[in-house]
Every structure is written in C-alpha cells, then in structure tokens.
C-alpha positions in Angstrom: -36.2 -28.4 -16.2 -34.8 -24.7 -17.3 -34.9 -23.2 -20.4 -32.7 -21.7 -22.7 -31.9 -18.2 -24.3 -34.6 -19.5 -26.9 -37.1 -20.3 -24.3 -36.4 -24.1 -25.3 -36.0 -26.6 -22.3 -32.5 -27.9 -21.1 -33.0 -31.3 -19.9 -29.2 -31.5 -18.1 -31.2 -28.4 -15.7 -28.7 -26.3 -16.7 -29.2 -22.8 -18.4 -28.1 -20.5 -20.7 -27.2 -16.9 -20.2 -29.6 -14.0 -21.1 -28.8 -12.6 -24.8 -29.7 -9.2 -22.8 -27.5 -9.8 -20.1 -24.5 -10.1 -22.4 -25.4 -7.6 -24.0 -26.0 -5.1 -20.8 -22.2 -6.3 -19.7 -20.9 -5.8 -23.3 -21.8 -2.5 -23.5 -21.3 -1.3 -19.5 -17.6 -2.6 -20.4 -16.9 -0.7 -23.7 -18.4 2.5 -21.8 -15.9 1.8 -18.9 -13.1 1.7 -21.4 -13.6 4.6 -23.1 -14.1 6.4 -19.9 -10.9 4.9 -19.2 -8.9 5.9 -22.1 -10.6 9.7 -21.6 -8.9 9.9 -18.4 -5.6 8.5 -19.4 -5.8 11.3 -22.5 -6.1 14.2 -20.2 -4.0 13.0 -17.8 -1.6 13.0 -20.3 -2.4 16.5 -22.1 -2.0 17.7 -18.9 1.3 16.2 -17.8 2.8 17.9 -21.2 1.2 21.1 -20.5 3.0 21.4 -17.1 6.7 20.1 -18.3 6.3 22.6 -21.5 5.3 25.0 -18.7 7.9 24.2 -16.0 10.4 24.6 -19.2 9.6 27.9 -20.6 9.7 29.5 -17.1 12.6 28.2 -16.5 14.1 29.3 -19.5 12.9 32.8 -18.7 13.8 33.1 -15.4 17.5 32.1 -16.2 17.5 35.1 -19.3 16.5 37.3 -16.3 19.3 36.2 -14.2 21.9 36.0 -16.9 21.1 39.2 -18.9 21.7 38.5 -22.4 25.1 40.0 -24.0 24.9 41.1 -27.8 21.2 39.9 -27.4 21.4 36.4 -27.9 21.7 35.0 -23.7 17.4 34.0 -24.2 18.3 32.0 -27.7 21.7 30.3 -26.1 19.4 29.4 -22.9 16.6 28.3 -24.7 18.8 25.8 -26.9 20.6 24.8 -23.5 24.1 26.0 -24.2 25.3 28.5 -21.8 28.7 30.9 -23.1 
C-alpha cells in the first residue's frame, strides 16, 4: 500500500509524485532557461558589436587608401558608392 501527495493510501500500489519534487524541477527548468536566453543575448550583442566593428574599419581603411577628393571619398565610402 503507498500513499499519496496527501499522505492518503493508494490501494492500486501506485503513487503520486512529490508536490516538492515538481516544484524543485519547475523551478531548476525556468532557471535553465533564463540562463539560456542570457547566453543567446550576449551572444548576440556581441555578434553585432563585431560586424558594426568589422564595418567601420573597413570603411576607414578604404578612406585611407582612396584619399578623399573635394572631401567627400569617407561620406561616398561610408554610403557604399565609390566615384
């Protein structure tokens, strides 16, 4: 004979799962989660960071090997267009 979450006896012998149990997974899986989406967050802060970076340097480095002419090679580089 086993007992329920109650402390009541099953008579099939079966029994039920711990209220505290559930509630130990519940909340080891919501902590997993948000650790989860923490790391797909920065991952993705940082992936943006490094295009915006890999952009910019690029963007100076071709001013610096096309000098600009009437002052406006960084702004026709910058917007992609190349005269």
């Amino acid at each position: 004979m086993s007992h329920d979450r109650d402390g009541v006896a099953n008579d099939d012998g079966a029994q039920a799962p711990d209220q505290s149990l559930l509630t130990v997974l519940t909340t080891e899986h919501l902590t997993l989660q948000g650790a989860r989406a923490s790391a797909i967050g920065e991952s993705s802060v940082r992936a943006a960071l490094f295009v915006g970076a890999a952009f910019w340097s690029r963007s100076i480095a071709r001013a610096f090997v096309d000098p600009p002419s009437a002052g406006l090679g960084l702004l026709r580089t910058i917007d992609g267009v190349h005269v």
